[in-house]
C-alpha positions as CSV (number, residue, x, y, z in Angstrom):
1,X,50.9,123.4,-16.1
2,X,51.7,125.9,-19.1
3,X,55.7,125.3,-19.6
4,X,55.7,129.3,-20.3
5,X,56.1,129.4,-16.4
6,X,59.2,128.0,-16.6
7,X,62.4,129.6,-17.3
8,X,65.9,128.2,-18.6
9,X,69.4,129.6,-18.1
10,X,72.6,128.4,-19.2
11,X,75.6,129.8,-16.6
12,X,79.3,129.8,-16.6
13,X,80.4,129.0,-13.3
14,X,78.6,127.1,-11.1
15,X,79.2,130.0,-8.4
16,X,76.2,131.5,-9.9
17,X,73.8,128.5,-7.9
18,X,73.2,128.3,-4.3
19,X,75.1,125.1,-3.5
20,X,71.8,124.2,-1.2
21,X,69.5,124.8,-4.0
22,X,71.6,122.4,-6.5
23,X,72.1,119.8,-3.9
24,X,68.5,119.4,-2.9
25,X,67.5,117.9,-6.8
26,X,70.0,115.5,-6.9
27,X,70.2,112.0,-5.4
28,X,73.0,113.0,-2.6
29,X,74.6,109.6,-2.4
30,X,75.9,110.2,-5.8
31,X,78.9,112.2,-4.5
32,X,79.9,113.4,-8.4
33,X,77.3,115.7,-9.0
34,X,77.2,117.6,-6.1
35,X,77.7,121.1,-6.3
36,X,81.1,120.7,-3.9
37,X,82.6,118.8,-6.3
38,X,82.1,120.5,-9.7
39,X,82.7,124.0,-7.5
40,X,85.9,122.8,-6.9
41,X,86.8,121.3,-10.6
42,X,85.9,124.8,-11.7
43,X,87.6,126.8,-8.4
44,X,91.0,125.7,-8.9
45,X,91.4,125.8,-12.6
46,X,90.8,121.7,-13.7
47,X,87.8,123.0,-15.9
48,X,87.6,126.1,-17.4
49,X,88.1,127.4,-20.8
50,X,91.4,127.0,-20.9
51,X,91.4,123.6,-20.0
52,X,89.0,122.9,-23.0
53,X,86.1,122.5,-20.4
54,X,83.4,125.7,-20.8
55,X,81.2,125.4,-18.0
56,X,77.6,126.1,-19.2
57,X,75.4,124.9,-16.4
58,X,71.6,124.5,-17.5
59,X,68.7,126.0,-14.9
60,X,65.4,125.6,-14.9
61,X,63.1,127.9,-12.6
62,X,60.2,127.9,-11.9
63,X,59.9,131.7,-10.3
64,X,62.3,132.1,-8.2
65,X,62.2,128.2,-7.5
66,X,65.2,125.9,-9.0
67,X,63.5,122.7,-10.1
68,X,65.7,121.3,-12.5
69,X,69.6,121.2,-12.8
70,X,72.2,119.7,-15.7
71,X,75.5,119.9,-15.8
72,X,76.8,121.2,-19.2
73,X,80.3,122.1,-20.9
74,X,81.6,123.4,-24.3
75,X,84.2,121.2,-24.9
76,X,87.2,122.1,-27.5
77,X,88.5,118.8,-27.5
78,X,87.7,115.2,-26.3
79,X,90.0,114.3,-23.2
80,X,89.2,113.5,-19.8
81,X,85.5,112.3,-21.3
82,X,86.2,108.4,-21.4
83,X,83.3,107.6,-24.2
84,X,85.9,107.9,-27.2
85,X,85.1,110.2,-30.2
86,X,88.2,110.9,-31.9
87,X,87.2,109.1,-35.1
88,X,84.2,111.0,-35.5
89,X,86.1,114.2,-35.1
90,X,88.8,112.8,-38.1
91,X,85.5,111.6,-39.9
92,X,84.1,115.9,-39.6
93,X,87.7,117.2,-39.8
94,X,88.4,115.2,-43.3
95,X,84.5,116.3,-44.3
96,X,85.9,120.5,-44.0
97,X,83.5,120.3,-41.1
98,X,83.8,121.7,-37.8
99,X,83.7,118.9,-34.9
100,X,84.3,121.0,-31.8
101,X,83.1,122.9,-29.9
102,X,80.4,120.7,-28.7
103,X,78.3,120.3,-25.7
104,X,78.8,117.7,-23.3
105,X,76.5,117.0,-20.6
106,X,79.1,114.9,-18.1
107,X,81.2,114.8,-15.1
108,X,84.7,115.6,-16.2
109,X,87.3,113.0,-15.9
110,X,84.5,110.7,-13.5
111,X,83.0,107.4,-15.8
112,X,80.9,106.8,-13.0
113,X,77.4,106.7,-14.0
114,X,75.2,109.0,-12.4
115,X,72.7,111.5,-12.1
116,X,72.8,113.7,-15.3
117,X,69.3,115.5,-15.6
118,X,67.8,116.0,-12.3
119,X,64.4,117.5,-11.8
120,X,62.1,118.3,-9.5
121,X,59.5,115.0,-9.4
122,X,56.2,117.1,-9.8
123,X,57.5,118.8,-13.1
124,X,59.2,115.6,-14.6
125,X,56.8,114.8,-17.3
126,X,56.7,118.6,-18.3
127,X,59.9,119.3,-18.2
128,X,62.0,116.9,-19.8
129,X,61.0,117.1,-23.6
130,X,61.5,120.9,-23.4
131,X,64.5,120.8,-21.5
132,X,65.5,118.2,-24.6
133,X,64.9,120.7,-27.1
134,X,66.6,123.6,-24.9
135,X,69.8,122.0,-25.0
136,X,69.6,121.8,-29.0
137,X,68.4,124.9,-29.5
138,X,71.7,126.3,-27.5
139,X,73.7,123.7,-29.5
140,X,72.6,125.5,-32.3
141,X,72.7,128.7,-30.6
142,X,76.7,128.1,-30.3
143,X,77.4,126.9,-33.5
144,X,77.7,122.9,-32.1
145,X,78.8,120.2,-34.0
146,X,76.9,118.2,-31.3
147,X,75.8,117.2,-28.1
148,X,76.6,114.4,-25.6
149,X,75.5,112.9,-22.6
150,X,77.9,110.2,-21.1
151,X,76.8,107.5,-18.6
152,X,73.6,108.9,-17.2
153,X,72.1,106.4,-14.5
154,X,71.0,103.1,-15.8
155,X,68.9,101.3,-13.3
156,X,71.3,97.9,-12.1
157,X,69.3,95.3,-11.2
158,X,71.2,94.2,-7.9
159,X,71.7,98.2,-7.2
160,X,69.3,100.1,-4.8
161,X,66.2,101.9,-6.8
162,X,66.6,105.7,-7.3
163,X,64.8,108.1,-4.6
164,X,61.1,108.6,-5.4
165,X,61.7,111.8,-4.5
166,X,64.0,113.2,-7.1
167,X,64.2,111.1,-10.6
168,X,67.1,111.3,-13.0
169,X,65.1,111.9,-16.2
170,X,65.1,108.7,-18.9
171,X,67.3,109.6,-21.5
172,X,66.7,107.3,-24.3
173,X,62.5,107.5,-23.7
174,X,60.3,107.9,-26.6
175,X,60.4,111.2,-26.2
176,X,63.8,112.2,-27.4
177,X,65.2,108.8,-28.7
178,X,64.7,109.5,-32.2
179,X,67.1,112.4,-32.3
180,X,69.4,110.4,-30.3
181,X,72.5,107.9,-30.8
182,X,72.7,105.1,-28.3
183,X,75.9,104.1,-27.6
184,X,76.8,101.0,-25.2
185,X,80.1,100.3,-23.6
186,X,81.6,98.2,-21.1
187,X,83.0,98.4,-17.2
188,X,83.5,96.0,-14.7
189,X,81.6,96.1,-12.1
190,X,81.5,94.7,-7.9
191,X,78.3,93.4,-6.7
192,X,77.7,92.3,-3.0
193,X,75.3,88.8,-2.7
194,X,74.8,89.3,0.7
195,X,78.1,88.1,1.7
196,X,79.1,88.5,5.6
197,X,83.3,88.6,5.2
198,X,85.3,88.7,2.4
199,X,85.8,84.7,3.4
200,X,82.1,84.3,2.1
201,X,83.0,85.8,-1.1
202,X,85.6,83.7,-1.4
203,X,83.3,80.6,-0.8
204,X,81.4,81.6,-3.8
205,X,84.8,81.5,-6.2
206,X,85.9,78.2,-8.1
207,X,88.2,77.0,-6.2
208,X,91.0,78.0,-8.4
209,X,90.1,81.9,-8.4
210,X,89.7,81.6,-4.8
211,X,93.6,79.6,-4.5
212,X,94.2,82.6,-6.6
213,X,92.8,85.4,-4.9
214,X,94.2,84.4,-1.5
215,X,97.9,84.1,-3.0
216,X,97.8,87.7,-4.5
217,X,96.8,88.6,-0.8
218,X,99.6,86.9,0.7
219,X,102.1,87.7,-1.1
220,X,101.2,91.3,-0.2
221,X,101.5,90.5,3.4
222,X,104.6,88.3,3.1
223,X,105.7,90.8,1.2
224,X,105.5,93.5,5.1
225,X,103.0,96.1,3.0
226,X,100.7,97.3,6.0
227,X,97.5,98.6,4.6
228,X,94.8,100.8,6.4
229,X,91.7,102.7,5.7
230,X,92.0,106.7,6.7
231,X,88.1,108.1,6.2
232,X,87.0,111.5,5.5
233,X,88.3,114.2,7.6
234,X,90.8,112.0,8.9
235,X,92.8,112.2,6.0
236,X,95.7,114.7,6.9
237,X,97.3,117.4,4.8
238,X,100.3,115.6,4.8
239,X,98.6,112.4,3.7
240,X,96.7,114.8,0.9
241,X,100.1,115.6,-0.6
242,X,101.7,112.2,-0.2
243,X,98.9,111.2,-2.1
244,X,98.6,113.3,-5.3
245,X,102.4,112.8,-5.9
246,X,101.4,108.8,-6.1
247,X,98.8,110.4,-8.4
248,X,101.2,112.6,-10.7
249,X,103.5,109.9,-10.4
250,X,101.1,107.0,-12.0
251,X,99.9,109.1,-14.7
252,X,103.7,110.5,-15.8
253,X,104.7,106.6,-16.0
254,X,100.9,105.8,-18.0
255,X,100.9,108.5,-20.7
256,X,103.1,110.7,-20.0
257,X,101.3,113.5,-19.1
258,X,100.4,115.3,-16.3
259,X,97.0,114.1,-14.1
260,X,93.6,116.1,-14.8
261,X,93.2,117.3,-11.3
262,X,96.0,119.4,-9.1
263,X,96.2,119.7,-5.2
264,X,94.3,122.3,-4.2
265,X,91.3,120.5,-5.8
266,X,92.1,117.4,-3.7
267,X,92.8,118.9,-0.9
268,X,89.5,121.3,-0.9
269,X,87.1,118.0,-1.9
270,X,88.6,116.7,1.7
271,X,87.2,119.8,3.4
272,X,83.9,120.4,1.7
273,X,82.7,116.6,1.3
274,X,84.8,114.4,3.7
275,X,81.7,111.4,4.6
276,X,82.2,110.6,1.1
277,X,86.1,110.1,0.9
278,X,87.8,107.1,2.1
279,X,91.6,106.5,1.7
280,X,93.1,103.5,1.6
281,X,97.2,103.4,2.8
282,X,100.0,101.2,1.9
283,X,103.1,101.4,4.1
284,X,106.1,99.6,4.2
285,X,108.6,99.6,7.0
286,X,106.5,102.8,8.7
287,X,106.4,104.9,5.3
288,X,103.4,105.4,3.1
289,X,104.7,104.3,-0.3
290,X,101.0,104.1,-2.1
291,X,97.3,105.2,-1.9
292,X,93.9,104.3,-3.5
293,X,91.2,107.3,-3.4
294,X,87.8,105.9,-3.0
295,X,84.8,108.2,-3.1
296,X,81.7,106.6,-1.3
297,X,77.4,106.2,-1.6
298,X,74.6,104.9,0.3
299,X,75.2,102.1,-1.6
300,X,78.2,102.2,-3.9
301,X,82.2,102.8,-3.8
302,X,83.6,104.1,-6.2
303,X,87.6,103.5,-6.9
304,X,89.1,106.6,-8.5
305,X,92.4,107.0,-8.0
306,X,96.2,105.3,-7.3
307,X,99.5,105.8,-7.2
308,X,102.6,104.5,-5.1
309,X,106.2,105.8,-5.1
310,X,107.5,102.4,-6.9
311,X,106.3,99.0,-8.6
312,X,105.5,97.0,-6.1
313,X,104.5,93.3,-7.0
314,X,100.0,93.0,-6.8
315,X,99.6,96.0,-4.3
316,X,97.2,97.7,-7.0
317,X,94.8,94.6,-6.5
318,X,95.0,94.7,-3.3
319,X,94.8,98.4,-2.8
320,X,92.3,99.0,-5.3
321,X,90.4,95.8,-5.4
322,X,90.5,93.8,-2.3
323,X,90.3,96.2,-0.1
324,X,87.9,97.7,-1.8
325,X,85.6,94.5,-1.8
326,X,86.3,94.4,1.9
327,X,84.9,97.2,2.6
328,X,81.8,97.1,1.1
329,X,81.3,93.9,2.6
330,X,81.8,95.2,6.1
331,X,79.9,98.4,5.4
332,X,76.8,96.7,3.4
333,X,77.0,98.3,0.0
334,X,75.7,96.6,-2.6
335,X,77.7,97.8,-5.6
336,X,81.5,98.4,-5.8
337,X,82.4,100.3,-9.1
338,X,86.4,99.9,-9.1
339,X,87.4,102.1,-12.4
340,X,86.5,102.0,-16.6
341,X,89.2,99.4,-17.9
342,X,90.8,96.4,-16.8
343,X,89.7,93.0,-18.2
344,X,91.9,91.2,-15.5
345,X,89.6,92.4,-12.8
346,X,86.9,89.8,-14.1
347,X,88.7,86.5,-12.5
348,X,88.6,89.0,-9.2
349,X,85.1,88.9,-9.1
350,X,83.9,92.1,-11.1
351,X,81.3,91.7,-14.0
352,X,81.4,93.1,-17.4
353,X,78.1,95.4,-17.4
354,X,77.1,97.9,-20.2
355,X,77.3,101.5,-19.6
356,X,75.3,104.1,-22.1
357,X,75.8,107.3,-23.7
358,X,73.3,109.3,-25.7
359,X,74.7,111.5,-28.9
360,X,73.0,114.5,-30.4
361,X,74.3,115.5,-33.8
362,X,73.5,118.2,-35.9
363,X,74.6,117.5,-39.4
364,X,71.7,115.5,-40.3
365,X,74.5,113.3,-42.6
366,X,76.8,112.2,-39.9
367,X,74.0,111.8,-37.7
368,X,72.9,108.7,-40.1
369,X,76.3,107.5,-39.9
370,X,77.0,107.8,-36.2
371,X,73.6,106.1,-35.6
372,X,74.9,103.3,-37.8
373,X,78.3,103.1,-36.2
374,X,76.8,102.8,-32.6
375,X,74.0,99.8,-33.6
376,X,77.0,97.8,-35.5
377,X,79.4,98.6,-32.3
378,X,76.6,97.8,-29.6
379,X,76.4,94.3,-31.2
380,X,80.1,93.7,-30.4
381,X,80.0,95.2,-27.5
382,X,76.9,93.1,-26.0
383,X,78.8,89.9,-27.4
384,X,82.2,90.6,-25.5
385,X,80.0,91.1,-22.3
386,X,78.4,87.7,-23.3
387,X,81.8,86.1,-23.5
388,X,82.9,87.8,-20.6
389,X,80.5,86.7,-18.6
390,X,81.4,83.0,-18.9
391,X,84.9,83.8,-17.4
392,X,83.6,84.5,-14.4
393,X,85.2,83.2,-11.2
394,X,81.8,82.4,-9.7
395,X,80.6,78.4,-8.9
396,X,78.3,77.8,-11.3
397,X,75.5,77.8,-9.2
398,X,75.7,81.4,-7.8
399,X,76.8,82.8,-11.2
């Protein structure tokens, strides 16, 4: 097929796509990169340029038909990303160079990998060199120090395959890997071996993680914290506001600052897309005094957000972790993808995996030196997952 049949627009809101059209390219139990989502990112004000978050939305059509979608900002800064780049933007800044803006194709303030280039199956092969050399070109076009892509999909091997249908394309092919800088990091990561209660999983602990595991529990109960899962619609606007002042709350005490994401955005994410939201409560003594924010797969949970109105002695594990594993277990998914950080969540059963991100840069000098940065981090990186891995809570024979 001659790729001059094919058309490529960049957009600034993502109001200019018919949600239906967007939705139907991408794999739809990945709830991040549906159209509801970013819509309401971008509807009440938690990206725009103001923010530091340009959308600019790459199309391709072929005709009138939509057959390949990436989400795309001009960034003026690095926050809300979670791949870290500040030194590189001292290394430009010290150079007299400019470092932003760049283009970053991600989903803001989500490490959750995903679908980040979704097209149409048919025109896969075609389309995904020149949709490569699209996105530079417009780098260029914008003046660009860069462009990144932040944890794209990498296939797990306990995780369900991706739809025939619809393919994420495979950053880091031959293709367009010599232009690119692969850069490795690390999460910690839930996976379900089949296990029937969250007794089996237990079973498959050392028997001091699973001494351990059951004390944190108890103490939480002992304790008269009365937890419960509130799904989707269910989710009141009472409980909505409760909720995001745990939110604002947590990230005060953390950094400072205020959270990325305001109210209305919550609120309207539990209108448009409530079969992917689950909620789970804390109460004590008939008040709600915390709240985990789940967003749910076919397949995979994904823990997003906490807060509670207090420090309360090992309700975050619970809330954010156990409950978390329960659920899976009961509901059958597979994967269980609690947050970015937080070594101590290996003796709770969570692996160390690597995540990827793939880094475009147009000064052909610091594109040497990035390149060079990334191999002498990945080997550091692959050896702390190594290590990792040994902690492990698992018997030896199910590790």
């Amino acid at each position: 097929m001659d790729i001059n049949n094919f058309s490529f627009k960049f957009i600034t809101s993502i109001d200019q796509v018919n949600r239906q059209d967007w939705n139907l390219l991408i794999e739809t139990d990945y709830p991040f990169m549906r159209h509801e989502f970013l819509q309401a990112l971008e509807s009440f004000g938690c990206v725009c340029p103001n923010m530091g978050w340009q959308p600019h939305h790459l199309l391709v059509y072929l005709k009138d038909t939509l057959v390949a979608i990436m989400p795309l900002y001009i960034k003026t800064h690095s926050y809300g990303e979670y791949v870290f780049d500040f030194q590189w933007a001292s290394a430009f800044h010290q150079a007299g160079v400019d470092y932003y803006p760049k283009l970053l194709s991600a989903i803001p303030f989500t490490p959750c990998a995903g679908d980040r280039l979704c097209i149409k199956a048919e025109y896969h092969e075609i389309l995904q060199p020149v949709i490569f050399e699209q996105i530079v070109l417009q780098a260029k076009k914008l003046n660009a120090s860069s462009w990144h892509l932040l944890f794209p999909e990498k296939e797990l091997s306990r995780v369900k395959q991706q739809s025939a249908l619809v393919q994420p394309a495979i950053i880091g092919s031959d293709i367009i890997k010599p232009d690119l800088a692969k850069r490795y990091g690390m999460q910690y990561h839930w996976f379900n071996q089949g296990y029937q209660s969250f007794s089996d999983f237990l079973a498959s602990c050392k028997m001091k993680s699973r001494k351990k595991i059951k004390r944190e529990r108890r103490i939480v109960t002992d304790a008269g914290f009365k937890l419960r899962i509130i799904e989707g619609d269910k989710i009141t606007p009472g409980l909505w506001q409760t909720f995001y002042y745990f939110y604002q709350r947590t990230y005060a005490k953390r950094s400072g600052n205020s959270g990325y994401l305001n109210l209305p955005f919550f609120e309207n994410i539990g209108l448009t897309m409530p079969s992917k939201l689950m909620m789970v409560v804390a109460e004590l003594d008939g008040e709600v005094i915390a709240a985990s924010l789940f967003f749910k797969g076919e397949q995979t949970l994904y823990g997003r957000y906490w807060g509670a109105s207090a420090e309360y002695e090992l309700l975050h594990f619970e809330a954010c972790y156990y409950q978390g594993i329960e659920y899976c277990i009961e509901q059958g998914f597979e994967h269980f993808d609690a947050g970015a950080q937080g070594e101590h969540k290996i003796q709770r059963g969570f692996e160390p995996i690597e995540t990827y991100s793939y880094h475009w840069i147009n000064d052909e000098r610091f594109r040497h030196a990035i390149k060079n940065f990334v191999e002498q981090e990945a080997f550091h990186v692959k050896a702390a997952i190594k290590e990792l891995s040994e902690k492990l809570p698992f018997k030896s024979d199910l590790k």
